[in-house]
N, C-alpha and C positions, 0 to 999 in steps of 0.2 A: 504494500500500500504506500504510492506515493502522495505526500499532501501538495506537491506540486504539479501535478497531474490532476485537478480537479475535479475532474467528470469519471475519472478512474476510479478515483478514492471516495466520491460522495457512492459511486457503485458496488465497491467495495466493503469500505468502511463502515458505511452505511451510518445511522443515526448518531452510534455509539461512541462512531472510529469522530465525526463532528462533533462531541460533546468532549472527549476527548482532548483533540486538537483547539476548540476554544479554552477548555483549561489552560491546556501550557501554556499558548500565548498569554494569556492573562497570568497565570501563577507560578511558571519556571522564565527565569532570563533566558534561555534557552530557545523558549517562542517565540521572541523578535524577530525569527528570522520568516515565520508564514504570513503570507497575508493575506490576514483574514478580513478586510472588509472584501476582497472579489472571491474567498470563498464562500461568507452566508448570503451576498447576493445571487449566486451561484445557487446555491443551496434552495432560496427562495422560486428561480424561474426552472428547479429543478421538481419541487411542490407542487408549481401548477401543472405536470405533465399528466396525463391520463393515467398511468403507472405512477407515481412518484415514489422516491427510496425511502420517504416519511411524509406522515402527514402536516402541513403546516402548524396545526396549534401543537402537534411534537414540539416543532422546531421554536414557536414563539414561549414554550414552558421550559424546556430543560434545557435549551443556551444562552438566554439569560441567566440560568442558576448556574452553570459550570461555569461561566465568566464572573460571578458573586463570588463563587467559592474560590475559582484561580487568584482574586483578588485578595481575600483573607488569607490565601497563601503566601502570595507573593508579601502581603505588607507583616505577615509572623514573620518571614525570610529577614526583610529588613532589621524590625524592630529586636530581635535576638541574633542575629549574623550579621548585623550588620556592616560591621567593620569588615571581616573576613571576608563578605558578599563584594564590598565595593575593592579589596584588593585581589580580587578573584583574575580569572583566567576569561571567564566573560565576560565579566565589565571591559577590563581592559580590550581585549578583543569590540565590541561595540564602541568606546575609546569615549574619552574625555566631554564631545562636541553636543553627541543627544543627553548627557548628564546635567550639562550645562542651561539646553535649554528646557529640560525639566525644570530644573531650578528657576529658570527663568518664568516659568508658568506658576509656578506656586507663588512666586516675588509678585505679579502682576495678579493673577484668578485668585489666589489664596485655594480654598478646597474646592470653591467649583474645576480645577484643573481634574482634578479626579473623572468628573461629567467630562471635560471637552475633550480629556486625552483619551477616551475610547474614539473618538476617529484619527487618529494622528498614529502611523506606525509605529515599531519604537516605544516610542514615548509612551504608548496604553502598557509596554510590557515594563516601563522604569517606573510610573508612577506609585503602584500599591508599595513596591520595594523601598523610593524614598521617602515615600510618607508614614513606613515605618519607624524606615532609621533615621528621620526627622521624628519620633515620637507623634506624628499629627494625631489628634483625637481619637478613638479607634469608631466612635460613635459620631462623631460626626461624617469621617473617613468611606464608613459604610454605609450611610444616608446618601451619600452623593455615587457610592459605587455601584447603589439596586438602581440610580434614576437612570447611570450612565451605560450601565448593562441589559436592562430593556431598550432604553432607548436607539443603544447601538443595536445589539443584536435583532430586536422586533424591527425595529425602522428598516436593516438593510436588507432583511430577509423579505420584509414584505412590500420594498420597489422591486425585490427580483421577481417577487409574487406575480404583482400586477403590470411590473413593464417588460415581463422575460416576452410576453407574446407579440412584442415589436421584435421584427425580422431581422433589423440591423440588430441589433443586441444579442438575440438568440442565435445570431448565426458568426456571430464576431464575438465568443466568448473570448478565446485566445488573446486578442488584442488587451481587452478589459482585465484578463489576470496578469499580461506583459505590464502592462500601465501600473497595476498595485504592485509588482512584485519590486520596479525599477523605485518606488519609492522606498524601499526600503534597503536595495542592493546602491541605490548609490550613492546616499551617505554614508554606507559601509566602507564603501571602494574610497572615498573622498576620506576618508579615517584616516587607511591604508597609508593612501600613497602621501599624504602630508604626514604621518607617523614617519617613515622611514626616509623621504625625505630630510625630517628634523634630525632622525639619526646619521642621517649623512654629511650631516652639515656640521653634529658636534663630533662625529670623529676626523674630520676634517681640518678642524678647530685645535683638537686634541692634538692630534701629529704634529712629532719634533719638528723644528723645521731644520732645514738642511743645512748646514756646516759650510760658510762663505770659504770658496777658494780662491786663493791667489796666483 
């Protein structure tokens, strides 16, 4: 079962292997890499088919709760790992730049960031984690993470719902998961090459320099 294969894996995987896959991204770092707003859109113009791999009120009941719970995951992650968490092998790997503008969204939304960053890549799978190991309220935390976990998950499932049966869309899925996934791989890639860059410049920096001859 690939979750990059969409129409593979919602055939596959079926309800479960979706319930699933919205946890991690929501409650392991590890899930920043799927994206999930062109899967439950996906998901939804897959609902209105004649056969469908689940029924829609499935999909509007139990991915909102797996994205509630990946939440409560991810922010225990923070709030007791959380040092360990941010000098991880993940984080670092995701790099310094979506930490940043996390932080930046809490600075400006305060806990509505919790609500907006379920549409933003990324940033839905850093937020529960810093607003742990920021102590944020856990009760306030989780008010704002049921409104932003229906509202993501019910809202994109169900414009797949009612727009899958336009022709450009149903017939150009491809394109629409290339578009979600590029938002995700290419501040990855843009991490990358300005990280090793930087390393290149301070050993660079580093090196003796050469011994003047006469």
């Amino acid at each position: 079962m690939n979750p990059f294969d969409v129409t593979g894996f919602l055939g596959s995987a079926g309800l479960i292997g979706l319930v699933l896959l919205i946890f991690i991204e929501t409650g392991l770092l590890v899930g920043f890499i799927f994206p999930g707003d062109s899967i439950l859109f996906t998901a939804g113009i897959f609902a209105a088919q004649p056969q469908p791999f689940a029924q829609l009120w499935q999909l509007l009941l139990f991915l909102p709760i797996a994205a509630i719970i990946g939440d409560q995951c991810g922010y225990a992650l923070g709030r007791y790992a959380g040092p360990k968490v941010m000098r991880g092998r993940i984080m670092n790997f995701i790099g310094q730049g979506p930490v940043d503008k996390t932080y930046a969204f809490f600075d400006k939304y305060g806990p509505f960031t919790v609500l907006f960053a379920r549409f933003i890549g990324i940033v839905r799978t850093l937020v529960p984690v810093l607003a742990g190991f920021s102590k944020m309220d856990h009760r306030k935390f989780t008010l704002f993470s049921v409104l932003g976990s229906i509202l993501w998950c019910d809202g994109i499932v169900l414009l797949g719902y009612f727009l899958g049966g336009i022709p450009f869309l149903r017939n150009n899925l491809e394109i629409l998961f290339i578009g979600s996934a590029l938002t995700i791989i290419i501040p990855i890639a843009v991490t990358v090459i300005s990280r090793r860059r930087a390393r290149k410049r301070e050993s660079a920096e580093a090196a003796p320099a050469e011994p003047v001859t006469r």
